[in-house]
VEXSE-915227 format. One record per residue (C-alpha): residue in one letter; x, y, z. Coordinates in steps of 0.001 Angstrom, whole numbers, padded with zeros to 6 digits, always signed. Layout:
<sites>
AXYZ
...
</sites>
This chain:
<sites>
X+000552+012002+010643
X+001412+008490+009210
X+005055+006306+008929
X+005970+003791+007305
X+004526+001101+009908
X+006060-002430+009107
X+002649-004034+010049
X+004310-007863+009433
X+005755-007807+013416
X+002569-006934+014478
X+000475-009412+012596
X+002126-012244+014502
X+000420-010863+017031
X-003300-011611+015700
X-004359-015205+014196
X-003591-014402+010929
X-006769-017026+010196
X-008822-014694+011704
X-008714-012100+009279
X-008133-014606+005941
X-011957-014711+005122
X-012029-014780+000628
X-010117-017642-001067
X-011357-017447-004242
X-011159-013838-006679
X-014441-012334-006671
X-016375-012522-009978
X-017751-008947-010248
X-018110-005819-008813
X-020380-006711-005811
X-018253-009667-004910
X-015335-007516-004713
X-017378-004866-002514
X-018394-008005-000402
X-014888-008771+000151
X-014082-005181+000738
X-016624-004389+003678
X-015597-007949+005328
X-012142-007703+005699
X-012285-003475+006653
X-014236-004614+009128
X-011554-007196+010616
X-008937-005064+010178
X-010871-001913+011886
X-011786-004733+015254
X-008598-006140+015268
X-005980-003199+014361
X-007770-000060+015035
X-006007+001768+018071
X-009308+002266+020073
X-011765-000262+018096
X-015517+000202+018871
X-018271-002359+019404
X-019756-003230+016103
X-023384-002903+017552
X-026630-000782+016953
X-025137+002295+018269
X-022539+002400+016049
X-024679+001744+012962
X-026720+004825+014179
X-023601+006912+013753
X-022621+005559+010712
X-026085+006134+008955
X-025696+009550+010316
X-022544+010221+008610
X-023204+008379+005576
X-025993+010988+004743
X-023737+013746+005794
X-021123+012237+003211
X-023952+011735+000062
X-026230+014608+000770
X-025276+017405+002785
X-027658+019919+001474
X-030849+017172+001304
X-031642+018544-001742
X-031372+014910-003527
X-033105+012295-001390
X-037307+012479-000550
X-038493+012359+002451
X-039716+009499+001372
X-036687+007799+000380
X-035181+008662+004224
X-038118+007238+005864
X-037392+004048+003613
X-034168+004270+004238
X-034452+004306+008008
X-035706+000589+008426
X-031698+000204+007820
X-030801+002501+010406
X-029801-000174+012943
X-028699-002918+010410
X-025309-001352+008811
X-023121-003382+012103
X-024837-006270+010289
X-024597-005916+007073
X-020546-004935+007465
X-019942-007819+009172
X-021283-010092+006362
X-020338-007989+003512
X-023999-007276+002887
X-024600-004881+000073
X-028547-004301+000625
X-028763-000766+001809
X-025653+000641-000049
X-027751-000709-003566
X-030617+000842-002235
X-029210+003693-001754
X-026948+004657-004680
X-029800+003262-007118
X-031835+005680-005645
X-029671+008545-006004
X-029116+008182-009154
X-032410+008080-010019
X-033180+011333-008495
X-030334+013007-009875
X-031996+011274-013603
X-035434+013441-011877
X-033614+016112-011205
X-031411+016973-014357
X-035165+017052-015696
X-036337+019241-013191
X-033651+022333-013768
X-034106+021768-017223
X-037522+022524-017082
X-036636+025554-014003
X-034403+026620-017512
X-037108+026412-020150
X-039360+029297-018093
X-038758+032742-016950
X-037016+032975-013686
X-038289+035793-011598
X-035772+037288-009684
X-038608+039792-007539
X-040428+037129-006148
X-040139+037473-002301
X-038655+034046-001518
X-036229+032859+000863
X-032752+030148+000676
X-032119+028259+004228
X-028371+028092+003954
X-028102+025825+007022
X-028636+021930+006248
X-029203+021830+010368
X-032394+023623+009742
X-033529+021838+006851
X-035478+018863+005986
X-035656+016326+002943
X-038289+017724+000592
X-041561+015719+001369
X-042949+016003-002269
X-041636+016350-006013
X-043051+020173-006145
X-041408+020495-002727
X-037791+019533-004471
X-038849+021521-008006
X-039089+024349-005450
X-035638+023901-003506
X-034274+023647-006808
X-035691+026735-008471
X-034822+028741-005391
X-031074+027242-005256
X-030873+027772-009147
X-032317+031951-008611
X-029465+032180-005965
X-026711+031201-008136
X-027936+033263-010799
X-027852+036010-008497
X-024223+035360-007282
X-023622+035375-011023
X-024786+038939-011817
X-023215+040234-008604
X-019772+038849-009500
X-020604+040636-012769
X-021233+043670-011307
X-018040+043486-008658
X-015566+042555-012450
X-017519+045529-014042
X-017063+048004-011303
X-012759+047106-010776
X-012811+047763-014672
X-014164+050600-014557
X-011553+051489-011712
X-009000+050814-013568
X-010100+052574-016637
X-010690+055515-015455
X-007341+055233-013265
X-005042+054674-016662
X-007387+057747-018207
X-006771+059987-015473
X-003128+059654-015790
X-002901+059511-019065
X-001619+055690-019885
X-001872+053584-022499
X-005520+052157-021967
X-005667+048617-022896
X-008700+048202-020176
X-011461+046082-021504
X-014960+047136-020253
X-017987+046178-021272
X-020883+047643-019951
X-024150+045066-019794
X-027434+046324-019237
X-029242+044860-016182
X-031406+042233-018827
X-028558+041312-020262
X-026432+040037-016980
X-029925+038230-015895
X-029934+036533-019528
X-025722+035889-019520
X-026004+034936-015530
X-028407+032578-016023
X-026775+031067-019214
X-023768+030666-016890
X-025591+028737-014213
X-027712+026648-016642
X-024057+025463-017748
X-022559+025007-014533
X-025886+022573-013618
X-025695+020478-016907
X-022044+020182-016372
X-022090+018856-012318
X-024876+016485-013586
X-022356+015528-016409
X-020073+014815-014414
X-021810+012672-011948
X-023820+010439-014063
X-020129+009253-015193
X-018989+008632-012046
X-019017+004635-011175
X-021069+003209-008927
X-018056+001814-007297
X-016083+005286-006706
X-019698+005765-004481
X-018481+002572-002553
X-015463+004750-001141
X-017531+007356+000327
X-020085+004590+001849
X-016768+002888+003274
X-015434+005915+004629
X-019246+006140+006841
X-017972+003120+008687
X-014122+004368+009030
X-014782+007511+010157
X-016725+006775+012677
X-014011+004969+014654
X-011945+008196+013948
X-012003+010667+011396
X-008506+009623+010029
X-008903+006405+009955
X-010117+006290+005948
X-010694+003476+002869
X-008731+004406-000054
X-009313+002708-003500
X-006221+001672-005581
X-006781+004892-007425
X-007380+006968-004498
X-003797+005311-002315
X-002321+005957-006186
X-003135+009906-005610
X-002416+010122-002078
X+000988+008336-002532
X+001427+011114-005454
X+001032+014029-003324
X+002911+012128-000406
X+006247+012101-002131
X+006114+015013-004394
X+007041+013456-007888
X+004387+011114-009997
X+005269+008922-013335
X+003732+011294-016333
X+004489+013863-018857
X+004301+017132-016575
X+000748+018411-017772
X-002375+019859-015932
X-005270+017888-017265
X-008849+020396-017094
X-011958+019595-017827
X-014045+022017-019578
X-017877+021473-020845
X-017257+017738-021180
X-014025+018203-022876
X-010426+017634-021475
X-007672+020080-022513
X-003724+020725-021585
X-003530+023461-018902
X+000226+024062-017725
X+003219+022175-018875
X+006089+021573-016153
X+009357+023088-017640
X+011841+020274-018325
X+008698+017697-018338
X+008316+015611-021290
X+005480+017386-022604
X+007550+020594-022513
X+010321+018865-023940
X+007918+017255-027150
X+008311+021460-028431
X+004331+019888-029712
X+002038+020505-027390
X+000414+023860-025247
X-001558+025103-023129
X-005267+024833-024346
X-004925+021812-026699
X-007869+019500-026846
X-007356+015890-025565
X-008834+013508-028473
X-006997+010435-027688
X-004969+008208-024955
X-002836+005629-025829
X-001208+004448-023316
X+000999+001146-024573
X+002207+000719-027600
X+000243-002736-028579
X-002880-001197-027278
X-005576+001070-029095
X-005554+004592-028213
X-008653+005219-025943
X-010605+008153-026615
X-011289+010370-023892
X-014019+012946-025337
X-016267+013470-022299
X-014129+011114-019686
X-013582+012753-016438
X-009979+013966-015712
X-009029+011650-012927
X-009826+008596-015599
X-007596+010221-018156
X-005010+011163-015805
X-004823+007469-014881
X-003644+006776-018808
X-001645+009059-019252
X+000520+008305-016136
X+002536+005008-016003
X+006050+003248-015619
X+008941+005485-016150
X+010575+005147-019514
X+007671+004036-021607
X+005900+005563-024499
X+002065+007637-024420
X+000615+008621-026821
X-001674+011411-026749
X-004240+012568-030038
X-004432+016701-029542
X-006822+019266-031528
X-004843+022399-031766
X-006140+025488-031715
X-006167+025795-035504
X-008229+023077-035854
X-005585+020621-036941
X-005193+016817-035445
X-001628+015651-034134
X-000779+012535-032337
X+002697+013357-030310
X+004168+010561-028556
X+006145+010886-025195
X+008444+009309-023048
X+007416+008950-019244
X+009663+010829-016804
X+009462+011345-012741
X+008282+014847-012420
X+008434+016427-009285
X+005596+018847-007654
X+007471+021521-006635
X+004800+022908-004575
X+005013+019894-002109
X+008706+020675-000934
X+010597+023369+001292
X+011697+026544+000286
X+013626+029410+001427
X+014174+033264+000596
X+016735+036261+002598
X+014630+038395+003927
X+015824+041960+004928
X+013719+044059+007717
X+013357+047635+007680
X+016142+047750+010424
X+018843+046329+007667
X+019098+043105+009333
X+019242+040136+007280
X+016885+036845+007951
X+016234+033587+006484
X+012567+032491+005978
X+011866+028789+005132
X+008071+027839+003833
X+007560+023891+004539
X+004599+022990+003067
X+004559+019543+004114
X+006721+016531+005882
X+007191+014936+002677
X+009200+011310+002361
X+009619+009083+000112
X+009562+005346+001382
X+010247+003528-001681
X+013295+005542-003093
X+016496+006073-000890
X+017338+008747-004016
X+013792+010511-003387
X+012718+013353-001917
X+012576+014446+001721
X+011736+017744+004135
X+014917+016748+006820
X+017262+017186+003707
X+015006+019814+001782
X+015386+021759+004737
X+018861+021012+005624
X+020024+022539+002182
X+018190+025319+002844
X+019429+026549+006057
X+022875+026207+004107
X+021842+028114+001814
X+020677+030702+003741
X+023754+030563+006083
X+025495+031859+002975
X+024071+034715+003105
X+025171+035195+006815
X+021485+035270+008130
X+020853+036477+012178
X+018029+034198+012403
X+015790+031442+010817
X+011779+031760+010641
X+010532+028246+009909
X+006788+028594+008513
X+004410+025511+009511
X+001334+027427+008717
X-001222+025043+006043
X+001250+022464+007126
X-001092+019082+007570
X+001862+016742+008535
X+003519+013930+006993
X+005916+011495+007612
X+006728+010875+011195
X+010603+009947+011009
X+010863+013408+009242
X+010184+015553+012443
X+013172+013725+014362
X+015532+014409+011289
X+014493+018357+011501
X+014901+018697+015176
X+018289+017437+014535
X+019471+020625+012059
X+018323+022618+014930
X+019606+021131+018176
X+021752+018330+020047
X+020433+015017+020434
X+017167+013821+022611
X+013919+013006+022620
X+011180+014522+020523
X+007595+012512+020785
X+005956+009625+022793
X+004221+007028+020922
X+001601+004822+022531
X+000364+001624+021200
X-003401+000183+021620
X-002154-002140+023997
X-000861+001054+026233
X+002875+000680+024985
X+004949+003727+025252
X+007934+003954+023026
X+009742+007514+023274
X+011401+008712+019472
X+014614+010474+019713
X+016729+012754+018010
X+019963+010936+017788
X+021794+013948+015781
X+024857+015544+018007
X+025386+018012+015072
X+023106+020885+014385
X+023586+022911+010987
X+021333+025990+013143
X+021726+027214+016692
X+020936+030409+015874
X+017361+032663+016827
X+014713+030277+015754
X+010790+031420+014926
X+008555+028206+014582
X+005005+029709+012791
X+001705+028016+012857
X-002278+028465+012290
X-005270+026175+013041
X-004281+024096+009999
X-000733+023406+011340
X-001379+019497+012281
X+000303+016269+012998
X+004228+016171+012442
X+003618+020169+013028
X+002596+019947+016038
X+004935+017202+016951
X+007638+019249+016045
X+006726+022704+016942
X+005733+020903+020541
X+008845+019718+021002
X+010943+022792+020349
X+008913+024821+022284
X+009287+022322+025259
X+012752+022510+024877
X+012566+026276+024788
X+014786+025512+021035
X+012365+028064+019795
X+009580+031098+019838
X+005996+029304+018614
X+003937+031978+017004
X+001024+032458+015302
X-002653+031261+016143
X-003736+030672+019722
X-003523+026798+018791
X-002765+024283+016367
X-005274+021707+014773
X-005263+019333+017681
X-004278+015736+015260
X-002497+013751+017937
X-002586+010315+016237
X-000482+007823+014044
X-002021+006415+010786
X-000178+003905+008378
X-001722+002074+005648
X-002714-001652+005602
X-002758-003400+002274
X-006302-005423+002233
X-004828-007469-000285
X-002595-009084+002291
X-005362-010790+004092
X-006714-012106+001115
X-005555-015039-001364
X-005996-013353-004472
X-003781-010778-007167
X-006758-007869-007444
X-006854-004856-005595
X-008678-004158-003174
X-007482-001161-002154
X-006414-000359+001459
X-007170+001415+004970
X-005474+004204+006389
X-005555+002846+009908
X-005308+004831+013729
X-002610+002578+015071
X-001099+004681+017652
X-001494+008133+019983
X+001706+010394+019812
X+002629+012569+023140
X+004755+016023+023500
X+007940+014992+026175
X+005641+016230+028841
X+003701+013586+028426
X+000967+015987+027457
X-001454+014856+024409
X-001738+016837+021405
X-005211+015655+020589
X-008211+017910+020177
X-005890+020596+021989
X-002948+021100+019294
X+000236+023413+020366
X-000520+026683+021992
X+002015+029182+020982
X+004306+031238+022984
X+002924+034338+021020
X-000880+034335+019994
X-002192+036046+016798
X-005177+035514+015644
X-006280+034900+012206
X-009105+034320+009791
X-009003+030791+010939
X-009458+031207+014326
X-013198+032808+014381
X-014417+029516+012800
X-014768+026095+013702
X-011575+024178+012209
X-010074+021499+014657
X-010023+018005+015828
X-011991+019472+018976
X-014730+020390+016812
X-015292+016903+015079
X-017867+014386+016855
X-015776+011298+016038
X-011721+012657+017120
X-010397+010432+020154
X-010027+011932+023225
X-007483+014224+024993
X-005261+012164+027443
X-001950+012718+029115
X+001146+010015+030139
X+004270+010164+032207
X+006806+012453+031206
X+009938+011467+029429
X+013273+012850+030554
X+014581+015683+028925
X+016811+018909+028999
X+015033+022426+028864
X+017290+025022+027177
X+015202+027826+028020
X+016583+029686+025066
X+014907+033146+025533
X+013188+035277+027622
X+009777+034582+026478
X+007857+036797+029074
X+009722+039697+027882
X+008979+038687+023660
X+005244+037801+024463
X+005084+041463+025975
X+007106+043123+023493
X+004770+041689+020477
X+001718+042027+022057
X+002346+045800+022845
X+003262+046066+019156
X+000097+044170+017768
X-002339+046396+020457
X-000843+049316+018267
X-000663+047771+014108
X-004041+049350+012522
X-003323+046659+009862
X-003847+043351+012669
X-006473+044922+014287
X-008530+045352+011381
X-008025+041658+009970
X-009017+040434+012992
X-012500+042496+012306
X-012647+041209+008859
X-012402+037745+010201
X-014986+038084+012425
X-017107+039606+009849
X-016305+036983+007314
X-017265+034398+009696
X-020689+035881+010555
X-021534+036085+007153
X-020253+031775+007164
X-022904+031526+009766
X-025961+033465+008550
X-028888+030637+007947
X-030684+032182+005185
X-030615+034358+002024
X-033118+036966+000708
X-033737+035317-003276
X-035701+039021-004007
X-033270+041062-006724
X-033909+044211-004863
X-033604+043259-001052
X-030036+040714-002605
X-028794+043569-003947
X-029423+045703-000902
X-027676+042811+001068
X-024497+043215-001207
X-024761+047059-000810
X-024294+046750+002487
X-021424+043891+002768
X-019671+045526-000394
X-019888+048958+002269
X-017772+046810+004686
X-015759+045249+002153
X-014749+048347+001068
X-013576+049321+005207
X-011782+046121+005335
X-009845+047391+001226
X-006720+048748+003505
X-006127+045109+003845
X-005367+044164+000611
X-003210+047029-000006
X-001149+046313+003087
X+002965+046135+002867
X+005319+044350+005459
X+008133+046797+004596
X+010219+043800+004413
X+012545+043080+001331
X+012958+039810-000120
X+015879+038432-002076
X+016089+034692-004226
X+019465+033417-004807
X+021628+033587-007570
X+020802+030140-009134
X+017310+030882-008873
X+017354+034469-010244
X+019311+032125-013282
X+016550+029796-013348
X+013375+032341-014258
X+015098+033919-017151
X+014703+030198-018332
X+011195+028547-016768
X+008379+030875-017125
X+006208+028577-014678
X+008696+028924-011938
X+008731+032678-012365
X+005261+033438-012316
X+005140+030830-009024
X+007705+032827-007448
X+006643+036580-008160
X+002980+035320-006617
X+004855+034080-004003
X+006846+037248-003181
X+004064+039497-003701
X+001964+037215-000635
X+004508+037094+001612
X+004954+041253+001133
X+001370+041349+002156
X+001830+038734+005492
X+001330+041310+008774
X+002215+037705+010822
X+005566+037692+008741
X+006607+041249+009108
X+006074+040365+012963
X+007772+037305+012862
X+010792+039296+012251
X+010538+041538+014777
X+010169+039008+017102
X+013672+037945+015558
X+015003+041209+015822
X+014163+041506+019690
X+015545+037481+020345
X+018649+037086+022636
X+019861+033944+024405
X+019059+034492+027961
X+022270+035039+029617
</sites>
C-alpha cells in the first residue's frame, strides 16, 4: 500500500536544515554513495513512522540481513572473509551516519573476487568426470549451514551443488521423455495423426546433455554477474539498513523507481517488445499488437539485438552481451521520438528499423471481467483485479475504480445475479483506489483509519451516494491478498457489503508507504534515487489493525499457500499488531453468513477434488522443508520414484473441471480474430479458471446468497 503523499506539508514540520547535508554534486561514484547513505539515514530518523535508534543493536540486525540479502546459500564468502567481516558488525550505525563506505568496499571487492575464484573452480568441477554414485549428501537449509572454512571446503560445496543440478537435469529429462511417450502412444492407440516428437536418450547420454546444460546455466549466472555494477550492489546494501526499520520501507535507484513506476501504472514509453537474454545475447521475444514494433511489419519474435540507438544525433550503442535491464533502458524513452534498433534476422541478414515511441499499456496489470454460467443455468459476473493500479501523473491514465466500474457495466449487460470480485495475488496499490471501489458497490461512509507517527487518526471515506452494484457480492482472497486488499475486503466485510472467501487470512500488510525524492534534500540536478518510506498505519472501521493478522474470511479454504510460511507475521522486522477506537459506521448485515459458512463447509467436507489439494499442499510443503538431498544417482532416483508415486495420486488434480461455462463479450470475441497475443492470453486464462475448485465454489456460494429479510 502507498498514495500519492504530498510530503511538502509535512516537511514544514522538520528543519528543513536538518536534513540539507551535500551542497556541492558529488564527483564520482563513492561520493554519490556517500551522499546516498547520509541523507537515507535522515530521512529514515526523521520521517520513518516508527524510527529506531541508530545504535549497536541495530547495526547487528542490519549485518544480519545484509548477508541474508548477498549470500543466502554461503556458498560465496570464506569463513574467513565472515570472521573479517565481523570486526564491522557493530560499526554499520556509524558508518551510515557519516556516509562511510569502508565495509560495503570490503565487502563487494571481496565478492567479486570469489565469484573471479569460483567461475575457476566449476570450470575445473567441468573439465573432470562427475560421479554421480558417490554417496554424498546437499544440506538444503542455509540455517544449518556454515561458510566453507577452506578453498577445498568451497570446491566441495560447489561440486556437490553442481552434481545436484545435473541430476534435476536428467530427471526433468526423464519426466519430458515419459509425457512423450504418453502421448505417443495415446495418438497411436487411437489412430491420429502422430506428429509426437520422442527421442529416446540412453542413460550416458542425459548425464553428458544434463551436464552440458548445467555447465551453461553456471557460465551464464557468472556472466551475468560480473556485468552487474558495483553500484546496482549499493541497492541491496541500502535496502540492509531500510529493511530493518520495516520490511517495506525500501531504497530504490532511479532505474529501479523507473520500473516500479512502470508496473505501478500499467503503460511504459517503448516499442511493445519483450527483451530476453539468451547465452549473452539479447533477442525480441513477444511484440504487443498495435505497439510500434508490431506496427514496423520488420521485426519478430527471435531477432537478434545488434544495436541501440536511442537519439538521433547519438551513435547507436551496441548491446552484444549487455544485460536486458541496460538495453531496456535505451530502448525506452519520451513518447514521440525515434529508436533505432540494428536486428540479425533469422536468415542471417542485418536490418536497422527505426521506430516511433508510443505509451503501451500492460494489459496484465488491469481488471478484467468474463459471464460466467453455473451448472444450475444461472448467469454470474467474475471480475479478476490484479492490482490497485493509478496513475498519478496523467488525469487521462489508467485506474482500477474506473477499470472496474466499466466492468460491472459490462457485465450488467448481460443481466448477471451476482458479482465475484477476485483479490487473490492482489499485493495492493494505490490507496485512494479502494475508496473509489467501495463506492460502485455501496452508499457513502467510511472505509479505513489512517494513523500518523505522531498518533494522528484521520478516518478515509467513501463519499459516493451512487452505487453501479447492490447486487450478491463474493470478495476472494489468499495469503498474497495484501494492502489496499485487505483494506478493502476489511471494510466490506465489516459492513456485511459482502461474503470474504478464500484462505483463512490475508497477508497481514497494514501500513502506508509513499516515496520521498532524495534529491529534494539536496542542492544538486543528479539522481539520487529515492526511499519508499513507512509513513503511516492504516485501521479496518473497527479500529482493528490489519498488521501481521490480515482479513480473516467469512468462509475459509485453504490453499497451497496456507501450509507455508508467507505473511507479514512471519517476517522478523514487520511492525506490530495494534488496535484504535472505532469509527462510526452502519452495518448492513447483508446475509446470513452462519447459514453460507455452513452450507460451504458441508459442501467442501464432501468435494474429493478440495480435499485432495489440500494433501498435495501439505505434501508440497514438506518436500519445501526437507534439509537435505541424497547426491547418489541410485538412492536420487529412488527419491523421485517415490515423490513421482505421489505425484501421480495427486494427477486427478490437474485434470479437474469446475463445470462452469465461461463467455467473453462480443468486442472481445472481435478482438482475437485480430491480436494473436490477446488470444492465446485469454484461452490460458479460460482454461485456469475451468480448473479453479475455489471458483466453482465461489459460485455456489452466489447461488445460495439472499438478503436477509
Amino acid at each position: 500500500m502507498w498514495k500519492n503523499f504530498k510530503l511538502n506539508k509535512f516537511l514544514l514540520l522538520i528543519p528543513l536544515t536538518s536534513l540539507m547535508f551535500c551542497f556541492n554534486s558529488p564527483k564520482n561514484d563513492d561520493e554519490k554513495m556517500q551522499t546516498i547513505m547520509v541523507s537515507v539515514k535522515n530521512t529514515l530518523s526523521y520521517l520513518h513512522y516508527s524510527p529506531k535508534p541508530i545504535n549497536d543493536a541495530y547495526s547487528k540486525d542490519v549485518y544480519k540481513h545484509y548477508f541474508e540479502l548477498v549470500d543466502p546459500a554461503k556458498r560465496y564468502f570464506l569463513q574467513s572473509d565472515m570472521d573479517e567481516f565481523s570486526k564491522h558488525e557493530s560499526k554499520l550505525d556509524d558508518y551510515l551516519n557519516v556516509g562511510d563506505l569502508t565495509f560495503y568496499k570490503l565487502t563487494i571487492d571481496r565478492l567479486y573476487q570469489r565469484v573471479d575464484e569460483i567461475d575457476k573452480i566449476t570450470q575445473e568441477i567441468f573439465s573432470k568426470p562427475i560421479n554421480l554414485e558417490e554417496d554424498e549428501t546437499l544440506i538444503l537449509e542455509p540455517k544449518l549451514k556454515k561458510a566453507p572454512t577452506t578453498k577445498q571446503e568451497q570446491y566441495n560445496e560447489w561440486r556437490k551443488f553442481i552434481k545436484y543440478n545435473i541430476l534435476q537435469e536428467i530427471e526433468s529429462m526423464n519426466s519430458k521423455e515419459e509425457i512423450q511417450k504418453e502421448k505417443k502412444d495415446s495418438v497411436q492407440k487411437y489412430k491420429l495423426k502422430d506428429t509426437i516428437k520422442l527421442e529416446i536418450l540412453t542413460p550416458e547420454q542425459k548425464r553428458v546433455k544434463a551436464t552440458d546444460e548445467v555447465k551453461d546455466l553456471v557460465k551464464e549466472t557468472f556472466t551475468r554477474f560480473k556485468k552487474r555494477k558495483k553500484m546496482d550492489w549499493f541497492t541491496v546494501y541500502m535496502n540492509a539498513y531500510t529493511e530493518v526499520f520495516d520490511p517495506h520501507t525500501n531504497y530504490y535507484s532511479p532505474k529501479d523507481k523507473e520500473d516500479f513506476d512502470t508496473n505501478f501504472t500499467g503503460k511504459v514509453i517503448g516499442i511493445g517488445a519483450i527483451i530476453q537474454e539468451k547465452k549473452g545475447n539479447l533477442y525480441l521475444g513477444a511484440l504487443t499488437i498495435g505497439a510500434p514494433a508490431w506496427k514496423s511489419k520488420q521485426l519478430s519474435e527471435g531477432d537478434k539485438i545488434l544495436k541501440v540507438k536511442s537519439k538521433p544525433k547519438e551513435d547507436a550503442v551496441n548491446v552484444v552481451g549487455m544485460l536486458s535491464d541496460e538495453a531496456v533502458r535505451l530502448i525506452r524513452g519520451e513518447k514521440g521520438t525515434p529508436v533505432t534498433l540494428t536486428v540479425q534476422k533469422k536468415d542471417g541478414t542485418i536490418k536497422d528499423v527505426t521506430m516511433i515511441r508510443e505509451e503501451v499499456a500492460i494489459e496484465d496489470t488491469f481488471a478484467r471481467s468474463i459471464i460466467v454460467t453455473s451448472p444450475n443455468g444461472k448467469r454470474y459476473g467474475f471480475i479478476n483485479l490484479p492490482s490497485f493500479n493509478a496513475d498519478f501523473e496523467d488525469s487521462k491514465g489508467r485506474n482500477a475504480s474506473d477499470d472496474i466500474k466499466n466492468e460491472i457495466i459490462k457485465l450488467k449487460s448481460q443481466n448477471v445475479e451476482g458479482i465475484v470480485l477476485d483479490l487473490r495475488n492482489n499485493g495492493g496499490g494505490s490507496l485512494t483506489e479502494v475508496g473509489d471501489i467501495m463506492g460502485l458497490f455501496m452508499n457513502a461512509g467510511p472505509y479505513v483509519q489512517v494513523k500518523d507517527g505522531n498518533g494522528k487518526i484521520q478516518t478515509l471515506k467513501n463519499k459516493n451516494e451512487a452505487p453501479i452494484w447492490t447486487g450478491p457480492l463474493v470478495i476472494m482472497q489468499n495469503e498474497l491478498s495484501a494492502s489496499a486488499s485487505e483494506i478493502l475486503a476489511g471494510a466490506m466485510q465489516d459492513y456485511g457489503r459482502a461474503m470474504v472467501i478464500g484462505s483463512p487470512q490475508s497477508f497481514g500488510k497494514g501500513t502506508v508507504q509513499t516515496f520521498v525524492d532524495l534529491n529534494r534534500f539536496l542542492n544538486t540536478e543528479d539522481d539520487f534515487g529515492s526511499l519508499k518510506l513507512t509513513i503511516q498505519k492504516f485501521y479496518r472501521i473497527t479500529g482493528e489493525s490489519t498488521q501481521r493478522k490480515g482479513i480473516v474470511s467469512d468462509i475459509q479454504m485453504k490453499d497451497f499457500f496456507t501450509y507455508a510460511e508467507i505473511g507479514e507475521r512471519y517476517d522478523d522486522f514487520a511492525l506490530a499488531w495494534d488496535k484504535i477506537p472505532s469509527t462510526n459506521f452502519q452495518k448492513l448485515s447483508y446475509f446470513d453468513i452462519k447459514a453460507l459458512e455452513k452450507a460451504s463447509s458441508d459442501r467442501m467436507a464432501k468435494n474429493s477434488n478440495y480435499q485432495l489439494l489440500l494433501e498435495s499442499a501439505q505434501w508440497r510443503e514438506n518436500l519445501d522443508k526437507e534439509e537435505s538431498i541424497t547426491l547418489n544417482q541410485s538412492k536420487f532416483n529412488e527419491v523421485m520414484k517415490q515423490r513421482k508415486a505421489q505425484i501421480e495420486k495427486f494427477k486427478a488434480l490437474t485434470k479437474f473441471e469446475n463445470g462452469l461455462k465461461f463467455t467473453m463479450y462480443p468486442g472481445e470475441i472481435e478482438r482475437e480474430k485480430k491480436d494473436e497475443v490477446f488470444k492465446k492470453k485469454s484461452e490460458i486464462w479460460v482454461k485456469n479458471l475451468k480448473k479453479d475448485s475455489y471458483l466453482q465454489e465461489a459460485m455456489n456460494i452466489l447461488s445460495d446468497m439472499k438478503a436477509k429479510s
